[in-house]
PQR file with spaces between the fields and no chain letter, atoms N, CA, C, O and H, PARSE charges and radii, in Angstrom:
ATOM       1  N    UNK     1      -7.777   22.962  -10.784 -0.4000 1.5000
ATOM       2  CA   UNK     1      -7.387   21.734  -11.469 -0.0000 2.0000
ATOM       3  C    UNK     1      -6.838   20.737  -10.443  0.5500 1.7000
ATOM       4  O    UNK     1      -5.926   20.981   -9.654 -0.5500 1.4000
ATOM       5  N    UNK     2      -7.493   19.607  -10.549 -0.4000 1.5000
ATOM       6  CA   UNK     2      -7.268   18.712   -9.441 -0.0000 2.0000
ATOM       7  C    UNK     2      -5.779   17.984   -9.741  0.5500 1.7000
ATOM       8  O    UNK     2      -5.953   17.563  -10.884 -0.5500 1.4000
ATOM       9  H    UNK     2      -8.235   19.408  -11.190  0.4000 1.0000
ATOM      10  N    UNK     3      -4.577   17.646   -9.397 -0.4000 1.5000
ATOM      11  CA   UNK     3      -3.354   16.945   -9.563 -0.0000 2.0000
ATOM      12  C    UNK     3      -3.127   15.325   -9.358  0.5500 1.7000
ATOM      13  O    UNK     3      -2.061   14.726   -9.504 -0.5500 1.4000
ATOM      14  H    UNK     3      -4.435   17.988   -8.468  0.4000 1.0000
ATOM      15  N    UNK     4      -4.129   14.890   -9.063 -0.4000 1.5000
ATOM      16  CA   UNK     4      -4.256   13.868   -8.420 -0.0000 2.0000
ATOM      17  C    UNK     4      -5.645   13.035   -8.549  0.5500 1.7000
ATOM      18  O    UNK     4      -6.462   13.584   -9.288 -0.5500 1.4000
ATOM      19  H    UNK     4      -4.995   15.377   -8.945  0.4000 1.0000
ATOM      20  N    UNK     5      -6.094   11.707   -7.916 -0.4000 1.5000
ATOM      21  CA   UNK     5      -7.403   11.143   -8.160 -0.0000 2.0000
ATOM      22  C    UNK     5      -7.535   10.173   -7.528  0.5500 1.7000
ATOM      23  O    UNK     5      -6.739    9.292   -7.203 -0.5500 1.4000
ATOM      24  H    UNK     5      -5.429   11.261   -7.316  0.4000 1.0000
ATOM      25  N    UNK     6      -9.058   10.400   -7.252 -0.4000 1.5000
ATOM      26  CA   UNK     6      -9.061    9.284   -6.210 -0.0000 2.0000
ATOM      27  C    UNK     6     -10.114    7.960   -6.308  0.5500 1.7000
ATOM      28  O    UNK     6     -10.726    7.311   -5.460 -0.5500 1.4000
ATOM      29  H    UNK     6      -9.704   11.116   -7.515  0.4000 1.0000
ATOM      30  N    UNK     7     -10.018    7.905   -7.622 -0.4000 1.5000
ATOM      31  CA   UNK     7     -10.556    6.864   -8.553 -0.0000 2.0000
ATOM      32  C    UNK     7      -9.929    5.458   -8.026  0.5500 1.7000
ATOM      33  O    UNK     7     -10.539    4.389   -8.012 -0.5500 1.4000
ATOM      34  H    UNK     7      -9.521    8.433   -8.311  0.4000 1.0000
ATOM      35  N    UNK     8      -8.636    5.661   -7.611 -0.4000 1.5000
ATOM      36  CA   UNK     8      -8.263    3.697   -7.364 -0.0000 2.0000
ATOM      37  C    UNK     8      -8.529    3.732   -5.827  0.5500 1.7000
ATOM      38  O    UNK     8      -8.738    2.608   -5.371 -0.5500 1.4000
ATOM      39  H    UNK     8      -8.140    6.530   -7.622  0.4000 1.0000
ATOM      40  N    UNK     9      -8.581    4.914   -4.767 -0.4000 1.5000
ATOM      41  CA   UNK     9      -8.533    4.917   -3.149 -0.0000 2.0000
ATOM      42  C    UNK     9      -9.420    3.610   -2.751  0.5500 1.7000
ATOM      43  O    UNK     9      -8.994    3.017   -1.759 -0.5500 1.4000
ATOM      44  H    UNK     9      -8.412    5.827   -5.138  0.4000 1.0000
ATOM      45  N    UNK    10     -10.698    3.012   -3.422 -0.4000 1.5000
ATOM      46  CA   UNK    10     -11.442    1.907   -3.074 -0.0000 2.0000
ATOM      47  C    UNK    10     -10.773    0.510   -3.006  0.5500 1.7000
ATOM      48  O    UNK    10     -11.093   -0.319   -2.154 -0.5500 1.4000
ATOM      49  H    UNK    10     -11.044    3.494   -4.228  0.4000 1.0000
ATOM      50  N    UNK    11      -9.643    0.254   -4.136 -0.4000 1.5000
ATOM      51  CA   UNK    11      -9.058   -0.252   -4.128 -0.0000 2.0000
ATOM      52  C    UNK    11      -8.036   -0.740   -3.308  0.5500 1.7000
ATOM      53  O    UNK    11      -7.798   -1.838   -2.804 -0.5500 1.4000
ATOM      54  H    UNK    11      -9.383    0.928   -4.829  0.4000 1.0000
ATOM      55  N    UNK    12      -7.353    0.634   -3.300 -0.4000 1.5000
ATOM      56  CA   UNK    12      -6.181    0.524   -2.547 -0.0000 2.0000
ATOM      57  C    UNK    12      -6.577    0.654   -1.042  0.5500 1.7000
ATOM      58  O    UNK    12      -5.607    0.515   -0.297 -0.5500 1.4000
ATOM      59  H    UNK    12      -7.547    1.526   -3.709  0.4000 1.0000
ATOM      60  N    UNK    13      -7.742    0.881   -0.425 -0.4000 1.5000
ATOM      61  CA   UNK    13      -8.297    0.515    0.957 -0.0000 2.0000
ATOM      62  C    UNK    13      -8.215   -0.590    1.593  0.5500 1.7000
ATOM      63  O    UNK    13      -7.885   -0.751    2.768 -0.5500 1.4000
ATOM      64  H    UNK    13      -8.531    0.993   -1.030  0.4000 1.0000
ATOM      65  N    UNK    14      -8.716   -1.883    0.302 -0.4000 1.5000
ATOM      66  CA   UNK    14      -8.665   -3.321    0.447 -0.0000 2.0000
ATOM      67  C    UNK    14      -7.192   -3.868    1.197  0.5500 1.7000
ATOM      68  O    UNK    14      -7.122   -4.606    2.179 -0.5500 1.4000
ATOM      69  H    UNK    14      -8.984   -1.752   -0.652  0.4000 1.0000
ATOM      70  N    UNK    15      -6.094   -3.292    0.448 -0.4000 1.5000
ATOM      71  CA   UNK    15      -5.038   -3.610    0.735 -0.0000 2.0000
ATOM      72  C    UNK    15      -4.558   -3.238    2.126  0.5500 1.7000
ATOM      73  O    UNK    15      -4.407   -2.070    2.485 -0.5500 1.4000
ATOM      74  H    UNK    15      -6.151   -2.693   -0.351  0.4000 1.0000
ATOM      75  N    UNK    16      -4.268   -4.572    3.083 -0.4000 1.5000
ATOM      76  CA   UNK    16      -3.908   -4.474    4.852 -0.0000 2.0000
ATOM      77  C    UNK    16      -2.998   -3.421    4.674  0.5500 1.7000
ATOM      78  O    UNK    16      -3.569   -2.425    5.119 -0.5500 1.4000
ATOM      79  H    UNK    16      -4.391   -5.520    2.791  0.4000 1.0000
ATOM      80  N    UNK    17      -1.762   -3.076    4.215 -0.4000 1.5000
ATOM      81  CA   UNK    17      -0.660   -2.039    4.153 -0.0000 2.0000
ATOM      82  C    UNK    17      -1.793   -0.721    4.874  0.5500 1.7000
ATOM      83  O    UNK    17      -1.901   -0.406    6.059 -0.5500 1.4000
ATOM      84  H    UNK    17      -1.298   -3.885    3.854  0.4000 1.0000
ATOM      85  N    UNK    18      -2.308   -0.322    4.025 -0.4000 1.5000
ATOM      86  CA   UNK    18      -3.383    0.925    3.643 -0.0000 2.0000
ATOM      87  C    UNK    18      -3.967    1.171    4.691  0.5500 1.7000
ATOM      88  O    UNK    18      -3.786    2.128    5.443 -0.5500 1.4000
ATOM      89  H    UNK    18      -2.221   -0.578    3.063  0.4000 1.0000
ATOM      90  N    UNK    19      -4.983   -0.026    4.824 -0.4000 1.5000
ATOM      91  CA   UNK    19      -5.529   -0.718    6.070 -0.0000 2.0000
ATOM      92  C    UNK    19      -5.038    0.106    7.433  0.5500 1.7000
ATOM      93  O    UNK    19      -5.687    0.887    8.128 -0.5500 1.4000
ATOM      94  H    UNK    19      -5.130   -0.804    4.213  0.4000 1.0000
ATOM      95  N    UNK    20      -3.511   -0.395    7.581 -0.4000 1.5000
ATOM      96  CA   UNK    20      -3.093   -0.246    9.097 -0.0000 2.0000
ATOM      97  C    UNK    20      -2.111    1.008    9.171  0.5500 1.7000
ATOM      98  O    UNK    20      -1.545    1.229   10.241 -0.5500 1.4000
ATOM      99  H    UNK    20      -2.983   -1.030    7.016  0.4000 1.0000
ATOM     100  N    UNK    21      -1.803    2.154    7.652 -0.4000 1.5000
ATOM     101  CA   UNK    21      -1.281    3.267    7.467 -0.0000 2.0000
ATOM     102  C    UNK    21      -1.648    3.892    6.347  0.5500 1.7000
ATOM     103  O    UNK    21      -0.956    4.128    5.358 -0.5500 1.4000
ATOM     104  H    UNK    21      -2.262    1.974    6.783  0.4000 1.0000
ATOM     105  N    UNK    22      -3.193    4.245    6.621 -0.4000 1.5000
ATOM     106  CA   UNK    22      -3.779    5.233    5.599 -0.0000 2.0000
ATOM     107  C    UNK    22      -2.457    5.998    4.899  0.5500 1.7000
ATOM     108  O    UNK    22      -2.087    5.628    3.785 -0.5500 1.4000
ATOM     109  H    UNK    22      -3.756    4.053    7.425  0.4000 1.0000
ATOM     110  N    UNK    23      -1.954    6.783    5.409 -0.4000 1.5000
ATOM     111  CA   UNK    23      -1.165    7.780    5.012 -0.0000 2.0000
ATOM     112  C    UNK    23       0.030    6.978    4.170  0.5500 1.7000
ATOM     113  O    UNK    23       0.838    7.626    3.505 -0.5500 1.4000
ATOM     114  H    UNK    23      -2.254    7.084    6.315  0.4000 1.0000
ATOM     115  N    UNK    24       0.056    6.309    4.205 -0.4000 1.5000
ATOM     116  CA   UNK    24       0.876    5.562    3.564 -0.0000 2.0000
ATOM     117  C    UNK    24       0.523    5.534    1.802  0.5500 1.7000
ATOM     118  O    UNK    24       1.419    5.441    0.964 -0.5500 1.4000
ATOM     119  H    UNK    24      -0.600    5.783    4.745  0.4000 1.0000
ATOM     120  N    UNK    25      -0.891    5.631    1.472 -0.4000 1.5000
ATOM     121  CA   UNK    25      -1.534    5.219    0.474 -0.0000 2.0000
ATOM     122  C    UNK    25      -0.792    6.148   -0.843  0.5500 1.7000
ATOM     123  O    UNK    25      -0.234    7.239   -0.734 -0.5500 1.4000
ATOM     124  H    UNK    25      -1.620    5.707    2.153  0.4000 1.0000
ATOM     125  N    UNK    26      -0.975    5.394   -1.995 -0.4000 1.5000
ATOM     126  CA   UNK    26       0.111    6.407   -2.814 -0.0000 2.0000
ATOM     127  C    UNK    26      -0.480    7.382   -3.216  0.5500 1.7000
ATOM     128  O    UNK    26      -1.665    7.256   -2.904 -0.5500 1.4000
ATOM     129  H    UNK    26      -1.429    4.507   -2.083  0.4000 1.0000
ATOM     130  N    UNK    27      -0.227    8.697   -3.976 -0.4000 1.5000
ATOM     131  CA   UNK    27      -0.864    9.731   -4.467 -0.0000 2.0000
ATOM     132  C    UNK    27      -0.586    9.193   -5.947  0.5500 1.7000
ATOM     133  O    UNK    27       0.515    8.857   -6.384 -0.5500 1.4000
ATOM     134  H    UNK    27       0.735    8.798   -4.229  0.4000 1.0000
ATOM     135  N    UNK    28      -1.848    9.180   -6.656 -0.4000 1.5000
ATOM     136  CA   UNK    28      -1.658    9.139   -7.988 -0.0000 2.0000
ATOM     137  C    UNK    28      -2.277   10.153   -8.683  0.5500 1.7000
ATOM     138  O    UNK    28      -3.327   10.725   -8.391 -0.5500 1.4000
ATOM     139  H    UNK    28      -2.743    9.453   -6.301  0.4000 1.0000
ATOM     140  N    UNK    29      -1.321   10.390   -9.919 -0.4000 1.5000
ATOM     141  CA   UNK    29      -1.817   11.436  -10.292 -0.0000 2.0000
ATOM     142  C    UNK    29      -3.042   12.011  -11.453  0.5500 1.7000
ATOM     143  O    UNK    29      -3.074   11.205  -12.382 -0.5500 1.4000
ATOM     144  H    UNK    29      -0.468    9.925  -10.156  0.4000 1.0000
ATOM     145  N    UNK    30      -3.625   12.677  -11.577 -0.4000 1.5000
ATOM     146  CA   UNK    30      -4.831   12.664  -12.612 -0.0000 2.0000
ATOM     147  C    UNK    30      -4.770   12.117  -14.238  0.5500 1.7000
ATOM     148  O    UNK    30      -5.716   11.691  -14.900 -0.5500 1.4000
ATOM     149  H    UNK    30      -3.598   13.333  -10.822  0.4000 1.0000
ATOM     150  N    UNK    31      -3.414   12.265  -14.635 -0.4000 1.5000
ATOM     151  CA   UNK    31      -3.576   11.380  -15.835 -0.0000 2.0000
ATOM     152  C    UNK    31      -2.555   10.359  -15.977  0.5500 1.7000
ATOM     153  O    UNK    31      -1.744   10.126  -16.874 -0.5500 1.4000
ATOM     154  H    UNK    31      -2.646   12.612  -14.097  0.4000 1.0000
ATOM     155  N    UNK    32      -2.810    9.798  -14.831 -0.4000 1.5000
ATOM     156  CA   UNK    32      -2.218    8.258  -14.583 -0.0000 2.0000
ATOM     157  C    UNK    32      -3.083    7.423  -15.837  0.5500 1.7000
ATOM     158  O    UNK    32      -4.288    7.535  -16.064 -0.5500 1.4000
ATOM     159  H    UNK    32      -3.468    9.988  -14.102  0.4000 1.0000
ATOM     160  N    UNK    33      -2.083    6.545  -16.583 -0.4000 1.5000
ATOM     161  CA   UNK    33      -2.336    5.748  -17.604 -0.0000 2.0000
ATOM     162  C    UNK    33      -3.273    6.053  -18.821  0.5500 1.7000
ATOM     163  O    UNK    33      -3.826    5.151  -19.449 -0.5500 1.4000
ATOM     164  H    UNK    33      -1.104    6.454  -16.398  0.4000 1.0000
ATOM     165  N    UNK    34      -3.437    7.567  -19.155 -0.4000 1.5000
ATOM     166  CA   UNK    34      -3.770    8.169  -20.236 -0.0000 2.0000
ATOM     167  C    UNK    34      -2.758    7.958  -21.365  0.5500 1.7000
ATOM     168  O    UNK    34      -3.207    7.564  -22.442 -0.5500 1.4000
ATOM     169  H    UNK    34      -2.988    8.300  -18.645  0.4000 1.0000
ATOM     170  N    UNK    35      -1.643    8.143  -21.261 -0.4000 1.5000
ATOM     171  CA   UNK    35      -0.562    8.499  -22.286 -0.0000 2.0000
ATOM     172  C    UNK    35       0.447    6.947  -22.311  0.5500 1.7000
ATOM     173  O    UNK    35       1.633    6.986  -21.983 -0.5500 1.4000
ATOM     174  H    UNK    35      -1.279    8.463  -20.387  0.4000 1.0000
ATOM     175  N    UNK    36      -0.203    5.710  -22.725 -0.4000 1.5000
ATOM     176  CA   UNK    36       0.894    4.420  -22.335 -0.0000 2.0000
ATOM     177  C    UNK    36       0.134    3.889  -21.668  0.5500 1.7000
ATOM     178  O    UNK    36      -1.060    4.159  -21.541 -0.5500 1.4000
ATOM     179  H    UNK    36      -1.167    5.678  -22.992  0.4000 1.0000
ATOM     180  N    UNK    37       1.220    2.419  -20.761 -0.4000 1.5000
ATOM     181  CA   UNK    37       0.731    1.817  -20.498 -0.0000 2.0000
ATOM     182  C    UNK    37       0.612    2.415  -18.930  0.5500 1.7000
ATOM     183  O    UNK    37       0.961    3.584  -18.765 -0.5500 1.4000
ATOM     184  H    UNK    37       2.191    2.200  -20.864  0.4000 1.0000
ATOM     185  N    UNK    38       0.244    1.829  -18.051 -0.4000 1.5000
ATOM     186  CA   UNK    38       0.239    2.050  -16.857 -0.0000 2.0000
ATOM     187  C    UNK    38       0.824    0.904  -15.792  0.5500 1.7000
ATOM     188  O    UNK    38       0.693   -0.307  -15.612 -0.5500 1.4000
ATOM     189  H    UNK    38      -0.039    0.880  -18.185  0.4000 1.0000
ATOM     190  N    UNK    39       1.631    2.147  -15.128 -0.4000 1.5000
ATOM     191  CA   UNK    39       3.174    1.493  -14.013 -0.0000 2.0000
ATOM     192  C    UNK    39       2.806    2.469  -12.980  0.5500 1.7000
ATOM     193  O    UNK    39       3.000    3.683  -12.923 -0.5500 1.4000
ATOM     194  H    UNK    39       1.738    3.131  -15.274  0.4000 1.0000
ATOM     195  N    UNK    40       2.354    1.829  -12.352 -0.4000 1.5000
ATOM     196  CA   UNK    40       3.178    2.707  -10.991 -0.0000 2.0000
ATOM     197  C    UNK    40       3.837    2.131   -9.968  0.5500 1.7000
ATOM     198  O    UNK    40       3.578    1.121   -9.315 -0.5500 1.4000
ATOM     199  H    UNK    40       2.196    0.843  -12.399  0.4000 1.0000
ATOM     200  N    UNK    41       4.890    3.051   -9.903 -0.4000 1.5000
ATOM     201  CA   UNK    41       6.109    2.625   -9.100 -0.0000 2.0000
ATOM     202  C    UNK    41       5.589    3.269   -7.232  0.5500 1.7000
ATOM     203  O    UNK    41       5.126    4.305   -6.756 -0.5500 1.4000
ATOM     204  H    UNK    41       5.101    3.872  -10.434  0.4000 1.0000
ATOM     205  N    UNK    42       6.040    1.876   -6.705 -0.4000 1.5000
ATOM     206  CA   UNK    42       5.327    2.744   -5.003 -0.0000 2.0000
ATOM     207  C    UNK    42       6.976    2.385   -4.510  0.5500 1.7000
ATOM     208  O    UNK    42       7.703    1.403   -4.663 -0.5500 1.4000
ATOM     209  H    UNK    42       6.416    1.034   -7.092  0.4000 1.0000
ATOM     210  N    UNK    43       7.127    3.617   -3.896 -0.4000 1.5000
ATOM     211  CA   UNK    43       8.839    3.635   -3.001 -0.0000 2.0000
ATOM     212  C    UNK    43       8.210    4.064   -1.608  0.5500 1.7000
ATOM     213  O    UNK    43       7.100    4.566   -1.428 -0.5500 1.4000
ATOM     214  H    UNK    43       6.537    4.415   -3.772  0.4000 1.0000
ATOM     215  N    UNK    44       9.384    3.682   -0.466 -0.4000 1.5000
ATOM     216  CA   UNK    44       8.959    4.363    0.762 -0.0000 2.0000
ATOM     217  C    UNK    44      10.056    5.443    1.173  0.5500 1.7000
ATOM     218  O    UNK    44      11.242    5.165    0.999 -0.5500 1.4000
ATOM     219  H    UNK    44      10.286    3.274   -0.612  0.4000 1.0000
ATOM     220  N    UNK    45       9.692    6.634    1.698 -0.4000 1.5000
ATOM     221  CA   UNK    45      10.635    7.652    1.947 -0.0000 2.0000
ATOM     222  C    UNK    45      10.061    7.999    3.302  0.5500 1.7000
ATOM     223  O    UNK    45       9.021    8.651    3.397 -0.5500 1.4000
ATOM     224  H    UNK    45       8.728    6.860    1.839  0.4000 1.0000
ATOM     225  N    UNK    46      11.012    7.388    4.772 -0.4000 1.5000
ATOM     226  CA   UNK    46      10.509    7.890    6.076 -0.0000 2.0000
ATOM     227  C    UNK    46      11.418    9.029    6.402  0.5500 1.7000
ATOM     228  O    UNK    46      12.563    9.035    5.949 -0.5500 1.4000
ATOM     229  H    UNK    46      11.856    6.859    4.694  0.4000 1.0000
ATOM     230  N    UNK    47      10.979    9.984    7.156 -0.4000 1.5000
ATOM     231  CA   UNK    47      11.589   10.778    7.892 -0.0000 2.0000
ATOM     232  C    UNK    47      11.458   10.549    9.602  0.5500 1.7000
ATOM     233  O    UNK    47      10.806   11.213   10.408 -0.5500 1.4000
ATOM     234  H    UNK    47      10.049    9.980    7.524  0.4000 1.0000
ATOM     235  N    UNK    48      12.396    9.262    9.846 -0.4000 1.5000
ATOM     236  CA   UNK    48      12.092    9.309   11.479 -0.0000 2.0000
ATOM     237  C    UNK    48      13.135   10.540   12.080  0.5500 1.7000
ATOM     238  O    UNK    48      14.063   11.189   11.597 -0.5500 1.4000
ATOM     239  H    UNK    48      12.925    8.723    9.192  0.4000 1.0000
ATOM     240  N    UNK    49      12.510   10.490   13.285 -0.4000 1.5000
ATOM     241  CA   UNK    49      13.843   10.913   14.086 -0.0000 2.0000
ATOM     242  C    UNK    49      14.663   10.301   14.735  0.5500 1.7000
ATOM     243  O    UNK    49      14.281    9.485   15.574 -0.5500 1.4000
ATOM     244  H    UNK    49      11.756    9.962   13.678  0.4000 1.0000
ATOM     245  N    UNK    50      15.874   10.517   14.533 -0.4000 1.5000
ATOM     246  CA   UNK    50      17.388    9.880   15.110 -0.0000 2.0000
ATOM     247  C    UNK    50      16.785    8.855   16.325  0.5500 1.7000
ATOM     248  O    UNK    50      16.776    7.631   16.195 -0.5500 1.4000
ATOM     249  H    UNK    50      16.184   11.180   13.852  0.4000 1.0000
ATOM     250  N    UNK    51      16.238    9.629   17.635 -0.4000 1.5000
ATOM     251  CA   UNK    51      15.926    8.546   18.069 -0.0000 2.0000
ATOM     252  C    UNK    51      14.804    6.986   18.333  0.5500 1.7000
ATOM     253  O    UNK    51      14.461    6.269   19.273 -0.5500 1.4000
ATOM     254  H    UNK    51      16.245   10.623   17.741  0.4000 1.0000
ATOM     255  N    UNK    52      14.564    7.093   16.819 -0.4000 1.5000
ATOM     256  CA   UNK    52      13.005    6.247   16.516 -0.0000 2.0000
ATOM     257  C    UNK    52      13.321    4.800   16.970  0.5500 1.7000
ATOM     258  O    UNK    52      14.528    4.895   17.191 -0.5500 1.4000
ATOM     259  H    UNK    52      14.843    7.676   16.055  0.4000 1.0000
ATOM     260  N    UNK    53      13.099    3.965   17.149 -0.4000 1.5000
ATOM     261  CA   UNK    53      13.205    2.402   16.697 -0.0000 2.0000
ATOM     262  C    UNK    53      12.286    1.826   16.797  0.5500 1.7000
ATOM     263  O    UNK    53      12.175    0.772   17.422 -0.5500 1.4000
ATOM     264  H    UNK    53      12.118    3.888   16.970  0.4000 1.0000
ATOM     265  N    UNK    54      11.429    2.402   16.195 -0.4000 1.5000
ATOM     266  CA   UNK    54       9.857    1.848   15.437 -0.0000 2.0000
ATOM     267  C    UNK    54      10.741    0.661   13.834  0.5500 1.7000
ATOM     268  O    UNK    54      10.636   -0.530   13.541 -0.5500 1.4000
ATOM     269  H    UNK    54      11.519    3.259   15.687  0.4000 1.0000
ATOM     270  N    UNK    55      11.234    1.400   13.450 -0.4000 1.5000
ATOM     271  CA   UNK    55      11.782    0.720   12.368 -0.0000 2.0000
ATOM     272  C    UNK    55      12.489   -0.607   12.536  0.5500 1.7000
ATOM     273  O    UNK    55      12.674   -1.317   11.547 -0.5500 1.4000
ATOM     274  H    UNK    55      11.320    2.368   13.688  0.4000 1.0000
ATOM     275  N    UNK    56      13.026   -1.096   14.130 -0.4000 1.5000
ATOM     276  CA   UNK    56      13.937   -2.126   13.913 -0.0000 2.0000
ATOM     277  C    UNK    56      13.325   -3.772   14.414  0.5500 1.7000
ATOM     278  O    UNK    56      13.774   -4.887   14.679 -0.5500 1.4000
ATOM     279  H    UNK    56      12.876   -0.520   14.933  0.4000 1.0000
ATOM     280  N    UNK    57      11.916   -2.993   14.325 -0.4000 1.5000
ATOM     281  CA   UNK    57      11.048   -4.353   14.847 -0.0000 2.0000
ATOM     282  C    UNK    57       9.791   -4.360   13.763  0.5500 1.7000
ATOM     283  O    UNK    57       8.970   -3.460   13.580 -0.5500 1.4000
ATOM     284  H    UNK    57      11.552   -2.087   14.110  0.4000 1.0000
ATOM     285  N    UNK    58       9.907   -5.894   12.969 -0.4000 1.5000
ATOM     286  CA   UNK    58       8.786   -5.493   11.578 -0.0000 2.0000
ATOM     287  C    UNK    58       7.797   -5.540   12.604  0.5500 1.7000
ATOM     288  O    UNK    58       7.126   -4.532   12.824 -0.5500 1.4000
ATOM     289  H    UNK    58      10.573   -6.625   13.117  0.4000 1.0000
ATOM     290  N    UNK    59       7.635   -6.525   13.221 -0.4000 1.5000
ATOM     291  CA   UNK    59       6.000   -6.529   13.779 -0.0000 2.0000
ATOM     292  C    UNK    59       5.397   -5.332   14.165  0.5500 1.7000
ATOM     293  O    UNK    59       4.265   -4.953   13.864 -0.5500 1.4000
ATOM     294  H    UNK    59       8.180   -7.343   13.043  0.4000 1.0000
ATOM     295  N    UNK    60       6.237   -4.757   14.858 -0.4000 1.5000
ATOM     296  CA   UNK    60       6.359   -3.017   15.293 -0.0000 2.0000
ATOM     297  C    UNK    60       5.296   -2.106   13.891  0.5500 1.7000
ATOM     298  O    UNK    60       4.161   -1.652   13.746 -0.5500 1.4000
ATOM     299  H    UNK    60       7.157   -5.065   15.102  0.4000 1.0000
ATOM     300  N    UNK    61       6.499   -2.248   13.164 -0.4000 1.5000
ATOM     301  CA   UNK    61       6.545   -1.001   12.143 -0.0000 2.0000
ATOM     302  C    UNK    61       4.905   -1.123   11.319  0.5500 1.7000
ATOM     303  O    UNK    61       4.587   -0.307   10.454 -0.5500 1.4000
ATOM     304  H    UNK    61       7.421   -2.617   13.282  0.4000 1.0000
């Protein structure tokens, strides 16, 4: 049983974000907007390490 789908990935390719951090792309899940309306919420959760500072330059990041 698949958890997930990759029915919008064409979509969400278009978008530069995606574009320049595949991995970034959200996981949605298989019965996204079956049950209601449809929301999805996109958050970011990094795990750098202590000494990163990729983060303190946008152009950078």
């Amino acid at each position: 049983m698949n958890y997930y789908t990759e029915a919008f990935d064409d979509q969400l390719d278009k978008i530069e974000i995606y574009q320049c951090y595949p991995l970034f792309k959200p996981f949605v899940g298989s019965v996204y907007g079956r049950n209601g309306p449809r929301i999805l919420l996109i958050a970011e959760s990094h795990y750098l390490p202590p000494e990163s500072t990729v983060h303190r330059d946008p152009a950078n990041w």
